[in-house]
ROSE-4610 file (N, C-alpha, C; in Angstrom, 1 decimal, always signed):
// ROSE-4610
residu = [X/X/X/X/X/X/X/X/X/X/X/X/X/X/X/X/X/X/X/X/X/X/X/X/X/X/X/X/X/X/X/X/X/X/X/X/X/X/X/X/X/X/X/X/X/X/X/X/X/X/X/X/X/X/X/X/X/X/X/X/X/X/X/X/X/X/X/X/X/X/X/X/X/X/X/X/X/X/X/X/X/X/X/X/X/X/X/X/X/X/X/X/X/X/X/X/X/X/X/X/X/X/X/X/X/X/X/X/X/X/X/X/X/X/X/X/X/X/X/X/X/X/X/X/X/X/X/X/X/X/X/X/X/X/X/X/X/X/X/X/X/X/X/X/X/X/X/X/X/X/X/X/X/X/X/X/X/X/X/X/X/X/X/X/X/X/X/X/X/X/X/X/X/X/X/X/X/X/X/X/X/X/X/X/X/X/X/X/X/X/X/X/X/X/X/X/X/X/X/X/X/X/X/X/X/X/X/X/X/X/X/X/X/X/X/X/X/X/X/X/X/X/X/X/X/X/X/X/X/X/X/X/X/X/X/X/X/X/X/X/X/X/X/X/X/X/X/X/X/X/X/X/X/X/X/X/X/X/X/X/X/X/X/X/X/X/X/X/X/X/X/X/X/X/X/X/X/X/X/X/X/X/X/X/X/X/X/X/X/X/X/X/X/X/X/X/X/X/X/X/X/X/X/X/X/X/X/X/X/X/X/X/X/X/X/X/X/X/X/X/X/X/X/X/X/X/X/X/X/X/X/X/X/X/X/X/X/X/X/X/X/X/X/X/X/X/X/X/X/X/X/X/X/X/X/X/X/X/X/X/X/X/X/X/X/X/X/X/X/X/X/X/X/X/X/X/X/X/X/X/X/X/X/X/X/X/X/X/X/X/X/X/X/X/X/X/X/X/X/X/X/X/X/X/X/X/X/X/X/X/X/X/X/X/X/X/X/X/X/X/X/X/X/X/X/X/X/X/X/X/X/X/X/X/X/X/X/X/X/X/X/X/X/X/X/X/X/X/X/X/X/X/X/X/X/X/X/X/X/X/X/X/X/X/X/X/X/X/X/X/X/X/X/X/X/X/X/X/X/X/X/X/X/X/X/X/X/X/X/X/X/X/X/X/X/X/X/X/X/X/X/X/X/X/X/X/X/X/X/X/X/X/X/X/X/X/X/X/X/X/X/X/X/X/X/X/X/X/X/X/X/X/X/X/X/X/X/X/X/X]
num = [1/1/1/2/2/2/3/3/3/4/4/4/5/5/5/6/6/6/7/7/7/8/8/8/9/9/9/10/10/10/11/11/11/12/12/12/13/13/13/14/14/14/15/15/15/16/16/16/17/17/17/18/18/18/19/19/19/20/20/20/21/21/21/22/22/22/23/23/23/24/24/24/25/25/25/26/26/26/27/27/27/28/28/28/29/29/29/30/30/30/31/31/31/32/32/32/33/33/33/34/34/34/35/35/35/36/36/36/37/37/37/38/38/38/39/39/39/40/40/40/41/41/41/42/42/42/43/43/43/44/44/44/45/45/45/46/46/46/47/47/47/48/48/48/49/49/49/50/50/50/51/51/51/52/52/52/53/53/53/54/54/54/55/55/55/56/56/56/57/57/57/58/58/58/59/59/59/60/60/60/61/61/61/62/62/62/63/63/63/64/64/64/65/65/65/66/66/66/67/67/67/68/68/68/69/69/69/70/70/70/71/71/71/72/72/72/73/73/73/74/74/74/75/75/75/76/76/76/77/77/77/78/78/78/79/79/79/80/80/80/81/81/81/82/82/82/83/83/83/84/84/84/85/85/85/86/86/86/87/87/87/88/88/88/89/89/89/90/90/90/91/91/91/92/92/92/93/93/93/94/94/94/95/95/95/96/96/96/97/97/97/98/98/98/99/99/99/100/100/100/101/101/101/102/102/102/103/103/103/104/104/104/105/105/105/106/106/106/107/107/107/108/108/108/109/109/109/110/110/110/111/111/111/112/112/112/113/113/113/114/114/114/115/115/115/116/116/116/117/117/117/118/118/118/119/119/119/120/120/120/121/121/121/122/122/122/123/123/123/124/124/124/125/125/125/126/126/126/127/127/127/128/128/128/129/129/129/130/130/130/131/131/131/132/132/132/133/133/133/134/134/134/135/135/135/136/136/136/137/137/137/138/138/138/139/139/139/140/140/140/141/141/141/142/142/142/143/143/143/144/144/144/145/145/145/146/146/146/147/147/147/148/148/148/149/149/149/150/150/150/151/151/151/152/152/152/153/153/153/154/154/154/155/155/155/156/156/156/157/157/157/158/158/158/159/159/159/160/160/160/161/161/161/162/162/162/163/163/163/164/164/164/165/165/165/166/166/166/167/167/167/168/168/168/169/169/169/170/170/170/171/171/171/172/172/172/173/173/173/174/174/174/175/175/175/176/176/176/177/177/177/178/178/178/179/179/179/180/180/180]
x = [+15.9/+15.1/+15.1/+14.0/+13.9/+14.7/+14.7/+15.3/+16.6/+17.3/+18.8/+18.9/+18.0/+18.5/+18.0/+17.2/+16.7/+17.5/+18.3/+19.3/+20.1/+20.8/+22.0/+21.9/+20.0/+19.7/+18.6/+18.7/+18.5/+19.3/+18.7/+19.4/+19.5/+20.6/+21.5/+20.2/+20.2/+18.7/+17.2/+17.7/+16.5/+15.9/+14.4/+13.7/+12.5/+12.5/+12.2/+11.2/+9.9/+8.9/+7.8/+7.8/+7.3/+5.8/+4.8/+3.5/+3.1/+3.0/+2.9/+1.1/+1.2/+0.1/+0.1/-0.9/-0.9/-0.9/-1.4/-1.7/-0.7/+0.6/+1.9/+2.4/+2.0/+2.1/+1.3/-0.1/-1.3/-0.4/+0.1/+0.2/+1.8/+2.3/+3.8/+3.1/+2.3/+1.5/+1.3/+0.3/-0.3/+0.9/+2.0/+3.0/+4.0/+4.4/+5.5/+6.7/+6.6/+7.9/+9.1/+9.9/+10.9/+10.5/+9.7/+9.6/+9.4/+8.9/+8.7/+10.1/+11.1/+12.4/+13.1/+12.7/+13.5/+13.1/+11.9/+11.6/+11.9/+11.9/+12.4/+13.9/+14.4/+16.1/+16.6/+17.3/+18.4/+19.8/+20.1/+20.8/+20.4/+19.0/+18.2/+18.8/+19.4/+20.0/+19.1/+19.1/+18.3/+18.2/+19.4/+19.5/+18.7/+19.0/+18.0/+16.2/+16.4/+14.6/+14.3/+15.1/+14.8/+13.9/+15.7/+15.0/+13.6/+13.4/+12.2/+11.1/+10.8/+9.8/+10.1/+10.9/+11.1/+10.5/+11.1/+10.4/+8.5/+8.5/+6.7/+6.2/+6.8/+5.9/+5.9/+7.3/+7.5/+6.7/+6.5/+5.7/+4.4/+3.7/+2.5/+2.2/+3.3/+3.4/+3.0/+3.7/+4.2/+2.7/+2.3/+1.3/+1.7/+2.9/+3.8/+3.8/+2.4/+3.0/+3.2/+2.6/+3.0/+4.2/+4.9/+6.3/+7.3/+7.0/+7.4/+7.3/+6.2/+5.8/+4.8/+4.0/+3.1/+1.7/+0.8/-0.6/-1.4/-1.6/-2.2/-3.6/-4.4/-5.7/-5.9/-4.5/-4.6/-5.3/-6.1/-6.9/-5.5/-6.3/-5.0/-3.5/-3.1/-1.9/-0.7/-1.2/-0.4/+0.0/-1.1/-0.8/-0.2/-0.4/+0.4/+2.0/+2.0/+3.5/+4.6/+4.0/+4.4/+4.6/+3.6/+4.0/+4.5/+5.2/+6.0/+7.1/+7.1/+8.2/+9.0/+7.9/+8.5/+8.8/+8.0/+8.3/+10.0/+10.2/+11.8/+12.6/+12.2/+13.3/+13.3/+12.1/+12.4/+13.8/+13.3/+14.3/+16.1/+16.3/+17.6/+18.1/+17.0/+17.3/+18.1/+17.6/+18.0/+19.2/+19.4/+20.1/+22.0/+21.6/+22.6/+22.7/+21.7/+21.7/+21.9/+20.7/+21.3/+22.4/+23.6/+24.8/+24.9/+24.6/+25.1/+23.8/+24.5/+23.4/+22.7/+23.2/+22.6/+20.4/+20.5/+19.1/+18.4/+16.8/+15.8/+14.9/+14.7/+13.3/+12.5/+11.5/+9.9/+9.1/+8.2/+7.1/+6.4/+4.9/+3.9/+2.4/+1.6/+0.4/-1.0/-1.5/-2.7/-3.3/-4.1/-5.3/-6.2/-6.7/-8.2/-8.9/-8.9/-9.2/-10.9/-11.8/-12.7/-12.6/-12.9/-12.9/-13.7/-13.8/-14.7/-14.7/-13.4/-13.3/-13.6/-13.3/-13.9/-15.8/-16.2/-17.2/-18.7/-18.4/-19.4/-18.1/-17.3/-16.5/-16.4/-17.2/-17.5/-15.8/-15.6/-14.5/-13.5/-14.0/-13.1/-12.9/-11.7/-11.4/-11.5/-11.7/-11.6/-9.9/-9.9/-8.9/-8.0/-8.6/-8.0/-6.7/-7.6/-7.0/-6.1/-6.1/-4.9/-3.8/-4.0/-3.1/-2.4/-3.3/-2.5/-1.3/-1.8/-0.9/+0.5/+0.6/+1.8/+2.2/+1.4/+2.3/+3.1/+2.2/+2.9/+4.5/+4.6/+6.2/+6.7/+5.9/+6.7/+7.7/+6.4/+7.0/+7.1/+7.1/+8.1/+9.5/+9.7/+11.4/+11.5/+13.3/+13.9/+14.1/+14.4/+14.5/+13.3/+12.3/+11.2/+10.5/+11.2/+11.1/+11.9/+12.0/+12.8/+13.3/+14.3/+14.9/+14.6/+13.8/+13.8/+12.3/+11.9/+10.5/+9.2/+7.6/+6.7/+5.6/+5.1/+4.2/+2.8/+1.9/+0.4/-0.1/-0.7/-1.0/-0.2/+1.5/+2.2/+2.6/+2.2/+2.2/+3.4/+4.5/+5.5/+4.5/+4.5/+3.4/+4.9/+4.3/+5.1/+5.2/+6.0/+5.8/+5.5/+5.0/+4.3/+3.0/+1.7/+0.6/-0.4/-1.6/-2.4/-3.6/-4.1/-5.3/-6.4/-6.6/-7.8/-8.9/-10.2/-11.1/-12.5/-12.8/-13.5/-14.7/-16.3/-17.2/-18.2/-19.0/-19.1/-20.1/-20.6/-21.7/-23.5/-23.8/-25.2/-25.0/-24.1/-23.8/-22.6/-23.5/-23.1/-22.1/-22.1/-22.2/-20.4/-20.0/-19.3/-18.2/-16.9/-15.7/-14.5/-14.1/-12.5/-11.8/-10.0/-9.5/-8.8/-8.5/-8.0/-6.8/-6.9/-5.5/-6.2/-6.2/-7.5/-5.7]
y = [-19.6/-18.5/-17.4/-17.1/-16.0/-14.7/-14.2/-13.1/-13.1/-14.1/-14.7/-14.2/-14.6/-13.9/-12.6/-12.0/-10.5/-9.7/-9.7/-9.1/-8.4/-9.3/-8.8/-7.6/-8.1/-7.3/-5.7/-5.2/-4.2/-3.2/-2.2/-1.0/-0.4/+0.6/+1.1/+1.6/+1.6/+1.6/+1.4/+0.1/-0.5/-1.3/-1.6/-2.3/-3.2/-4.4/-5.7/-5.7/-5.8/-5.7/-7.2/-7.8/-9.0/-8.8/-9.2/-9.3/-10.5/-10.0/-11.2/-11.1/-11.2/-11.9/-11.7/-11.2/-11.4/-12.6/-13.4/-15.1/-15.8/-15.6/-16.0/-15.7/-14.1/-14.0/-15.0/-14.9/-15.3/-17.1/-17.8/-18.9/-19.1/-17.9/-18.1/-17.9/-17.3/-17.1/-18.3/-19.0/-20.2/-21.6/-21.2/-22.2/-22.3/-23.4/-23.4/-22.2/-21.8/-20.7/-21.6/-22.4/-22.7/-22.5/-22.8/-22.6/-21.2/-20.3/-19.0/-18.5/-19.0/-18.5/-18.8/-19.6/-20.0/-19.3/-19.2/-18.1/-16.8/-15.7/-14.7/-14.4/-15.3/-15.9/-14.5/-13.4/-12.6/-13.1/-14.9/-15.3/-16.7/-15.9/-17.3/-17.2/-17.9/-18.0/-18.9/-18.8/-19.1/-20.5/-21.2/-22.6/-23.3/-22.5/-22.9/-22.6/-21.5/-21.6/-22.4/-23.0/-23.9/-25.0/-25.5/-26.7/-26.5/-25.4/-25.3/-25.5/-25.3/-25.4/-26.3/-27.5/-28.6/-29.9/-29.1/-30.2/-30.0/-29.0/-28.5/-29.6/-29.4/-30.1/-31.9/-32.2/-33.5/-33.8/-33.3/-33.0/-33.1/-32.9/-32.8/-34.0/-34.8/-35.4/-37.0/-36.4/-37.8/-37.7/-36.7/-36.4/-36.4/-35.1/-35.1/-33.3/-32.9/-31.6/-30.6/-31.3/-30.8/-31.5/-32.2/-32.5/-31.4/-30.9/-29.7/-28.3/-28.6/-26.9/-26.4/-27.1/-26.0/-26.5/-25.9/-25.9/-26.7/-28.1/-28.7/-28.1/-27.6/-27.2/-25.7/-24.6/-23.9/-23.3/-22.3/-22.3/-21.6/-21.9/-21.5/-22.0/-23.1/-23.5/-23.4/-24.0/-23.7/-22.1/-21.9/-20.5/-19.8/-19.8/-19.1/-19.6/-20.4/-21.1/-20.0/-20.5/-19.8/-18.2/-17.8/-16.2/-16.0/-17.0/-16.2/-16.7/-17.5/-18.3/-17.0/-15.7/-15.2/-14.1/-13.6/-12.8/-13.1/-14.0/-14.6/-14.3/-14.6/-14.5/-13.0/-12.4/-10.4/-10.0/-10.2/-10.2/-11.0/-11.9/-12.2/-11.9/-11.2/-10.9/-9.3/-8.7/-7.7/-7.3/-8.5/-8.6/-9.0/-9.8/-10.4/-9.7/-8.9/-8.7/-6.8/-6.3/-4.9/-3.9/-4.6/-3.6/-3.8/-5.0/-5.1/-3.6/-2.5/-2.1/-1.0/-1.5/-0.2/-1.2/-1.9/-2.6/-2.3/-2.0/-1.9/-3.5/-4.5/-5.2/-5.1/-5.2/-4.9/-6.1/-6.6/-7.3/-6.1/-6.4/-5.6/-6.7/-6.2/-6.5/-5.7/-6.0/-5.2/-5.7/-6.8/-6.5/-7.4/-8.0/-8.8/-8.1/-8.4/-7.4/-7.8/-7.3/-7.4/-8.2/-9.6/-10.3/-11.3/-11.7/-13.0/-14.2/-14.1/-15.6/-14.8/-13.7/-12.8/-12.0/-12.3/-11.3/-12.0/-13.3/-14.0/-13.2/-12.7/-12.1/-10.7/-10.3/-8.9/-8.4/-7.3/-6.8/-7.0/-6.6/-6.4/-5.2/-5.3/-4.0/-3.4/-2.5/-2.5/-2.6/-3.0/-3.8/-2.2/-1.0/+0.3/+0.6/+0.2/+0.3/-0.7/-1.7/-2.9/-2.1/-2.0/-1.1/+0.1/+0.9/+2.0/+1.3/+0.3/-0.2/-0.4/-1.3/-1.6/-0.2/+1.0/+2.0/+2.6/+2.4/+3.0/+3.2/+1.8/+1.1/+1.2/+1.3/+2.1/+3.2/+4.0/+5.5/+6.5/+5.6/+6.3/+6.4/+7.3/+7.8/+6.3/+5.8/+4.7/+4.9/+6.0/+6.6/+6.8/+6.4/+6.6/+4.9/+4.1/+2.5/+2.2/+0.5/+0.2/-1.4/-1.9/-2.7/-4.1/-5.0/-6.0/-6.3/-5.1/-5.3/-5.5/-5.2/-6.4/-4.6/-4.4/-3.6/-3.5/-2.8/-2.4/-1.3/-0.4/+0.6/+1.7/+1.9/+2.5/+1.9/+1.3/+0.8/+0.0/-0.7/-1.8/-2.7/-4.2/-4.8/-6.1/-6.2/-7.4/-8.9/-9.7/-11.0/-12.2/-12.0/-12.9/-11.9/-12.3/-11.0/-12.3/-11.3/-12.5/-12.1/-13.4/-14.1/-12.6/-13.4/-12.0/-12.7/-12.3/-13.5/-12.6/-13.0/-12.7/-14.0/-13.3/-13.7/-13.7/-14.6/-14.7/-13.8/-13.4/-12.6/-13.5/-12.8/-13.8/-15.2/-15.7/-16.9/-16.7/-16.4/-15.3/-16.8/-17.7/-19.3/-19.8/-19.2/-19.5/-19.0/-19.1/-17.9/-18.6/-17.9/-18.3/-17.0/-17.7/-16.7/-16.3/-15.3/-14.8/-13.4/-13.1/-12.0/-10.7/-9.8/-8.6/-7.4]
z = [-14.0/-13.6/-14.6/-14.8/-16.3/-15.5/-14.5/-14.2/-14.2/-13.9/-14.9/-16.1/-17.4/-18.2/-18.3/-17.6/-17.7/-17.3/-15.7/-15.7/-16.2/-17.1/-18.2/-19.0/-19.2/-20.6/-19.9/-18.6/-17.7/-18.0/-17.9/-18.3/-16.6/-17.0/-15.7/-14.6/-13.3/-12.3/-12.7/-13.2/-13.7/-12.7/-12.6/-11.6/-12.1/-10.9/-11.5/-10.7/-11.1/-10.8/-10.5/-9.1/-9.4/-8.8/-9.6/-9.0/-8.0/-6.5/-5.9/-5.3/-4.1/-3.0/-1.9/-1.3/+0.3/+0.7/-0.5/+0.4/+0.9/+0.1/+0.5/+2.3/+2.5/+3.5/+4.8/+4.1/+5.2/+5.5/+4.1/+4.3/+5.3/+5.1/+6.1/+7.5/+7.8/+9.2/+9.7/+8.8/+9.2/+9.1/+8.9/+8.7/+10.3/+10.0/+11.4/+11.5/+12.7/+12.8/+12.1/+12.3/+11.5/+10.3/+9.2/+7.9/+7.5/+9.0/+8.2/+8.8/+9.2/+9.6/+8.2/+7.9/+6.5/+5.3/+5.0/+3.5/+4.3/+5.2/+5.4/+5.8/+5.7/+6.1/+5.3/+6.2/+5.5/+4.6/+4.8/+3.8/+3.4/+3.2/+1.9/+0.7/+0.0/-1.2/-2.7/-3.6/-5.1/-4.3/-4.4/-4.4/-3.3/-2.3/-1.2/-0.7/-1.6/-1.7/-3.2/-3.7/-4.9/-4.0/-2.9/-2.6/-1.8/-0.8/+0.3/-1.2/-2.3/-3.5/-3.6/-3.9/-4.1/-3.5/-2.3/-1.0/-0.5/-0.8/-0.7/-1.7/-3.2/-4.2/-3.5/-3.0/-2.7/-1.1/-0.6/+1.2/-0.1/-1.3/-2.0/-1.9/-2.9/-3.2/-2.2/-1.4/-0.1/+0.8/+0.8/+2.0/+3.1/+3.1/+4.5/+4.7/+4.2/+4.5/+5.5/+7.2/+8.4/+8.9/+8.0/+8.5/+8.1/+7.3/+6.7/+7.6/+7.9/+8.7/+7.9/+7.2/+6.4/+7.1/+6.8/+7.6/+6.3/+6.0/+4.6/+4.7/+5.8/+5.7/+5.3/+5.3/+4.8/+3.6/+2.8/+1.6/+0.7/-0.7/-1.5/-1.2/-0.6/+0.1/-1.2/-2.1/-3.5/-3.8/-4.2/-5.0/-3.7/-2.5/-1.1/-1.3/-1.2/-1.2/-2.3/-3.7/-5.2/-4.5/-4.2/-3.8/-2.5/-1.8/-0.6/-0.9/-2.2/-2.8/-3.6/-4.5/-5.2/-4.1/-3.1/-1.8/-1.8/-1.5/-0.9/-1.9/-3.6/-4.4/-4.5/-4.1/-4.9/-3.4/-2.5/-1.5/-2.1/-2.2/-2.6/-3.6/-4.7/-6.0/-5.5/-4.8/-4.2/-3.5/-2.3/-1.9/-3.0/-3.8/-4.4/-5.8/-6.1/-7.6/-7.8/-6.8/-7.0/-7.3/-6.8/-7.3/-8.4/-9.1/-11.0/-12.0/-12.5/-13.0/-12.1/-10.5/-9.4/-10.0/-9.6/-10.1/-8.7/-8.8/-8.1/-8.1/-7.1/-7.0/-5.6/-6.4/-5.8/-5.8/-4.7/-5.1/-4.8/-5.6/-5.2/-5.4/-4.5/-4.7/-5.3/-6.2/-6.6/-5.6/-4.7/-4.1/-4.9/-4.3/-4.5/-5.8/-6.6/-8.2/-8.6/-8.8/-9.5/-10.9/-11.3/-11.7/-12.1/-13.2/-13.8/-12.6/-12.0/-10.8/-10.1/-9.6/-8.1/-8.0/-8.9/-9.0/-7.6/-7.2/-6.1/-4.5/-4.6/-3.3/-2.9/-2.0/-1.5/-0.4/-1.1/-0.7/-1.7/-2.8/-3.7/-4.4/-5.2/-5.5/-7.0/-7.4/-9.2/-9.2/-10.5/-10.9/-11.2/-11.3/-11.9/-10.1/-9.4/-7.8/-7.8/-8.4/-8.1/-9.2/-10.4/-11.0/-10.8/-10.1/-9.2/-7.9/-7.5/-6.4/-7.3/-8.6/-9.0/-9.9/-10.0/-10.9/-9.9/-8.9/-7.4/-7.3/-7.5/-7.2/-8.9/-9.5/-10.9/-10.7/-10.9/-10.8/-9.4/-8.5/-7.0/-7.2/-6.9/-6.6/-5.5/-5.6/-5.4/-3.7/-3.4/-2.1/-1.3/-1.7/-1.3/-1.3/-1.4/-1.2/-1.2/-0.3/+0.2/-1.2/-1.3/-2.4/-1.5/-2.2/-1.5/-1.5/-0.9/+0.3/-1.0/-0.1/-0.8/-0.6/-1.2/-1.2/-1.6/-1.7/-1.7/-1.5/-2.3/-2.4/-1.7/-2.1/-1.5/+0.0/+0.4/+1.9/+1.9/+2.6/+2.7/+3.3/+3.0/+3.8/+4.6/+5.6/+5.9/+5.6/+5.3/+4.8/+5.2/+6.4/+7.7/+7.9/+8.0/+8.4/+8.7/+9.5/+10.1/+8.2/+8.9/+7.7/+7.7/+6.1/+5.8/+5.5/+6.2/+6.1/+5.0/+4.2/+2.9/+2.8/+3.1/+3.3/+1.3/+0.8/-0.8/-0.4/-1.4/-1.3/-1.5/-0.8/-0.7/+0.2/+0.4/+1.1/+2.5/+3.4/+4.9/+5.7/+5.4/+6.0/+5.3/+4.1/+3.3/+3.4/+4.1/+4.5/+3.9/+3.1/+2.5/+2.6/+3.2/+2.8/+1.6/+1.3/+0.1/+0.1/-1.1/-0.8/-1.3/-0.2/+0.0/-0.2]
């Protein structure tokens, strides 16, 4: 894990800034309560959210992925997974890592960004607004956020949240969800 060797090389209240996703959340929503008991686990450990990533790719693999607890019809089920995957590590990174250095981590989300792949999706945001969301958790005083938690335009967001449903533009018929 690159934040392994990043650690070391952190200067005294330093803070580790991970860019994650709402989708992660939407897809812990849509996932079985045991599985979302387990990526929010107050003693989820590296090793153990290794394996729950391990076993997703292998549930891919097998075509076993409601044995697991995941919803396979869910949209984005991949890239959701990866970011409630990194949701869980900014959480243990915190939990287990902060006293070395007095260290700060954060997920944060910019938001659905105005983009080359986004520009057919109404309800998006300029990309200057997803940037403000992550200077947010930059330059906030430490006491004014919480170590661990997942944010969005200053806001704490929760890591379980219901679906966000995003309609294409011009095509009223067409509904995916995505990370708003």
């Amino acid at each position: 894990i690159l934040n392994e060797y990043l650690i070391p090389l952190m200067r005294e209240n330093g803070r580790i800034i991970n860019v994650s996703s709402r989708v992660g959340a939407i897809i812990l929503q849509e996932a079985s309560k045991s599985l979302q008991d387990k990526y929010t686990s107050s003693t989820l450990t590296t090793d153990q959210l290794d394996q729950l990533v391990e076993d997703f790719i292998s549930s891919i693999e097998k075509n076993k992925l409601e044995s697991l607890g995941y919803n396979s019809k869910s949209d984005f089920l991949i890239y959701g997974v990866t970011k409630a995957a990194l949701n869980a590590l900014t959480q243990i990174e915190a939990r287990e890592s902060s006293n070395r250095k007095n260290l700060f981590f954060i997920s944060v989300t910019p938001g659905l960004c105005t983009t080359d792949m986004t520009r057919n999706l109404q309800n998006t945001r300029p990309p200057e607004l997803g940037a403000n969301s992550i200077f947010y958790v930059i330059n906030t005083s430490r006491d004014q956020l919480k170590n661990g938690a997942f944010y969005r335009d200053g806001q704490q967001l929760p890591l379980i949240n219901e679906s966000i449903i995003i309609k294409e533009k011009g095509n009223e018929n067409k509904i995916n969800q995505v990370n708003n």
